[in-house]
C-alpha positions as CSV (number, residue, x, y, z in Angstrom):
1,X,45.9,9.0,25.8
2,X,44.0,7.2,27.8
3,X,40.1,7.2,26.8
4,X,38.3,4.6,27.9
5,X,40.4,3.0,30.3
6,X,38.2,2.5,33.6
7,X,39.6,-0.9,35.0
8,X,41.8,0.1,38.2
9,X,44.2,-2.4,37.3
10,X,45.7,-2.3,41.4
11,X,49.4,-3.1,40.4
12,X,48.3,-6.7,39.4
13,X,48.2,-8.5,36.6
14,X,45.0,-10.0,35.0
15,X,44.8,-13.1,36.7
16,X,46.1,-11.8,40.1
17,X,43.7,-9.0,40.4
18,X,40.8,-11.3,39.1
19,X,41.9,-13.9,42.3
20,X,42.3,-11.3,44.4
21,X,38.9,-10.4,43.9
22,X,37.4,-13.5,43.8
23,X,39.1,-14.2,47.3
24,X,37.6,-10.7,48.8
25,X,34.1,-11.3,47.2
26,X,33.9,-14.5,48.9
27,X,35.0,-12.8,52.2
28,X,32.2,-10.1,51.8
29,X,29.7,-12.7,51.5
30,X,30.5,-14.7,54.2
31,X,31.8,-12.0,57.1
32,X,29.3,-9.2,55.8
33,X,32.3,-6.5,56.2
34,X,35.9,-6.1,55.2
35,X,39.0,-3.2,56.1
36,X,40.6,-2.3,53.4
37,X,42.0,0.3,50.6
38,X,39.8,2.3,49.3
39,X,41.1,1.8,45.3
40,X,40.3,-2.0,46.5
41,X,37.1,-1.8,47.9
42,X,35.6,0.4,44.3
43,X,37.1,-2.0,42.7
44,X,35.6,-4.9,44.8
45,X,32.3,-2.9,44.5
46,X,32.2,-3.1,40.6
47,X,33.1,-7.0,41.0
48,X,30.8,-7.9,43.8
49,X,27.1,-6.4,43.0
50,X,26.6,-8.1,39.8
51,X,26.9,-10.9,41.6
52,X,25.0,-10.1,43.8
53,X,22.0,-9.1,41.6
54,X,22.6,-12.8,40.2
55,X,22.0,-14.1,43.4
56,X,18.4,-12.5,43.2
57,X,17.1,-15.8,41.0
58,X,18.0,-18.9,42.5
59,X,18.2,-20.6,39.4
60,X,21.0,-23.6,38.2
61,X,22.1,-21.4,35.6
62,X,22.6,-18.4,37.9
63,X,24.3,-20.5,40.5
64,X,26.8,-21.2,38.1
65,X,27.7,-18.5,36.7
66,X,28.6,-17.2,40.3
67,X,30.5,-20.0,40.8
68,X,32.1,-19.7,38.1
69,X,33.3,-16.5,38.9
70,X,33.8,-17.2,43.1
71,X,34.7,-20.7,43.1
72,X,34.3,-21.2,46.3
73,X,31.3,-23.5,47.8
74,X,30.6,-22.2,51.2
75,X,30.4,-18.6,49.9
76,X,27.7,-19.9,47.3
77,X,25.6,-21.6,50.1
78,X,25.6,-18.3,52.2
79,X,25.2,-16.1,49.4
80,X,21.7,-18.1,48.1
81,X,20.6,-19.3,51.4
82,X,20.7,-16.3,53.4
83,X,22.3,-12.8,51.3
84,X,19.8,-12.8,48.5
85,X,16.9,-13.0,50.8
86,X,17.6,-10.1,52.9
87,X,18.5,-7.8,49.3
88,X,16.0,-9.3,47.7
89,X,14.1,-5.9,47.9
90,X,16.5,-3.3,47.0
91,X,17.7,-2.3,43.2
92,X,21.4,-2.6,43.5
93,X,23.4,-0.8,45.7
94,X,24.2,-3.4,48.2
95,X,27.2,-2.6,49.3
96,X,28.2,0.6,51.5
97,X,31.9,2.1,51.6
98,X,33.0,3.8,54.8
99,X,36.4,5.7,54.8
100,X,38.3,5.4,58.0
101,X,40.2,8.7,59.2
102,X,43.6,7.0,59.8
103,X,45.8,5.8,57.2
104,X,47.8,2.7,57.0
105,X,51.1,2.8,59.0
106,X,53.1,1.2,56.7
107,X,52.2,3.0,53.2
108,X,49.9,5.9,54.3
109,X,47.1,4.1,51.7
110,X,43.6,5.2,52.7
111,X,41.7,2.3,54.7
112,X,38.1,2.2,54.3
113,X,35.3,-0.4,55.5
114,X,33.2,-2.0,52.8
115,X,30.1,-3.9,54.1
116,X,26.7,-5.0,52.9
117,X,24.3,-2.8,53.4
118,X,21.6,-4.7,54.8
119,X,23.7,-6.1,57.5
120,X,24.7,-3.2,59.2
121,X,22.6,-3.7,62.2
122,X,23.1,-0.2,63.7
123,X,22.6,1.9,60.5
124,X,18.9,0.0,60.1
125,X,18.1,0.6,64.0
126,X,18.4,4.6,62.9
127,X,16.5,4.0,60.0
128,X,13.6,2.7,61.5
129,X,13.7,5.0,64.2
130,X,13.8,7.8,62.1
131,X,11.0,6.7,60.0
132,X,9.1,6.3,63.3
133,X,9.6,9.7,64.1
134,X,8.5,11.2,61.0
135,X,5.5,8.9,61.1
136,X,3.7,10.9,64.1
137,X,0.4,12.0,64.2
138,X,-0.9,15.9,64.3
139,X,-3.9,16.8,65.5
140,X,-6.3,18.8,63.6
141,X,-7.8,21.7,64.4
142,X,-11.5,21.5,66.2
143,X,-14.0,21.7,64.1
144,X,-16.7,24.3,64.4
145,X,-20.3,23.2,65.0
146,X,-23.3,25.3,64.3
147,X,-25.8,23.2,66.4
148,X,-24.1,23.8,69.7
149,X,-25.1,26.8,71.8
150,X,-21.5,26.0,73.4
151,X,-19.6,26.3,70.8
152,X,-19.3,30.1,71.0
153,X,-18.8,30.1,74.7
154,X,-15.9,27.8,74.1
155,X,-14.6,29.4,70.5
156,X,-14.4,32.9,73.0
157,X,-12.5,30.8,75.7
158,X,-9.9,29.2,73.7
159,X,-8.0,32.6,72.1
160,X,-7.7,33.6,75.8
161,X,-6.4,30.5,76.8
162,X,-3.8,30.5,74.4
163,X,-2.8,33.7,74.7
164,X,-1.9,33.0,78.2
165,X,0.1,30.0,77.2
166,X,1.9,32.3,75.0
167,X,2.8,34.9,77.7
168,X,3.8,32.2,80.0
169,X,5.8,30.4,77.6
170,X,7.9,33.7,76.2
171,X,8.4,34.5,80.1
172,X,10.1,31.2,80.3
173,X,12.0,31.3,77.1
174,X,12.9,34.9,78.7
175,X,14.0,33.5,81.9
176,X,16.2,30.7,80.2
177,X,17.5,32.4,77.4
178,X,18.4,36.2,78.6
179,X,22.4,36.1,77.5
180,X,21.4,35.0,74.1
181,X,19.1,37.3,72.9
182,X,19.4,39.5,69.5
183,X,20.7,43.3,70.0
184,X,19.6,45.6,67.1
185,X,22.3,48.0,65.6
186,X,24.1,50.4,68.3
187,X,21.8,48.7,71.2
188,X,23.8,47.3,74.7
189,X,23.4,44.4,76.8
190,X,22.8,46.8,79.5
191,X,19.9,48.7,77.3
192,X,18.4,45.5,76.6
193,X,18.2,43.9,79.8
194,X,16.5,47.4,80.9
195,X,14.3,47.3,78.9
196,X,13.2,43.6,79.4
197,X,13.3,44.9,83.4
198,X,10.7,47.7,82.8
């Protein structure tokens, strides 16, 4: 039986995998993106973001204990200096998994893209954009004033106005969209356009 048992051990033994790790960690940090198997990259994930979350406090101690674990200098300095300002915001998740639709040639393994999540420039650009467009403003309805001897003139105006908006704009939706219009049960094209003619 095998409760319990979550580590994807990758073929590798102990200190291999733990390298191997170490080694793609450090190139996460400092190229923002990798290609690789997906059983690699959930394992990667599980290694990487609690060092990331690490990074959060620049403190002796926590630089470290992420050394301890990297060991590699240069992907210390980029990981304080410039990774752990831009996630400084988010509660985990900092990395994003993107499966690729062709496998690899030589073993059919599925390739994926793992990347931090705040780098992806593109991904952001949408983001914001779509927040932009979510963000705009409605006008309200007018209000009615009692003081005005206007007001009715222009409350009686306003429903005929907008009734001829309405006819105007179903003649146009009419005149674009004829071949897709909605028969009802045992009704033709033929009947319909007939009676659209009339």
């Amino acid at each position: 039986m095998r409760h319990g048992k979550k580590i994807n051990h990758l073929g590798r033994t102990t200190s291999h995998r733990n390298a191997m790790l170490s080694n793609m960690a450090s190139s996460l940090i400092m190229h923002k993106r990798l290609t690789t198997t997906v059983a690699k990259a959930k394992a990667l994930r599980k290694f990487v973001e609690p060092l990331l979350t690490k990074s959060k406090s620049d403190t002796t101690h926590s630089r470290r204990t992420v050394f301890a674990t990297l060991q590699n200098k240069e992907s210390i300095k980029e990981l304080y200096d410039s990774v752990a300002g831009k996630i400084a915001t988010r509660p985990g998740g900092y990395t994003r998994i993107i499966k690729l639709s062709d496998n690899r040639l030589g073993d059919n393994a599925e390739v994926c893209i793992i990347e931090l999540v705040d780098y992806n420039e593109t991904l952001l650009e949408a983001k914001t954009a779509g927040e932009a467009k979510a963000t705009t403003r409605r006008s309200r309805g007018k209000k009615k004033s009692g003081g005005d001897a206007t007001a009715p003139v222009a409350a009686a105006e306003a429903p005929a106005t907008e009734a001829t908006a309405a006819v105007v704009s179903e003649e146009a939706a009419a005149a674009t969209d004829s071949s897709t219009e909605t028969l009802k049960e045992g009704e033709t094209r033929d009947e319909k356009s007939e009676e659209a003619a009339s």
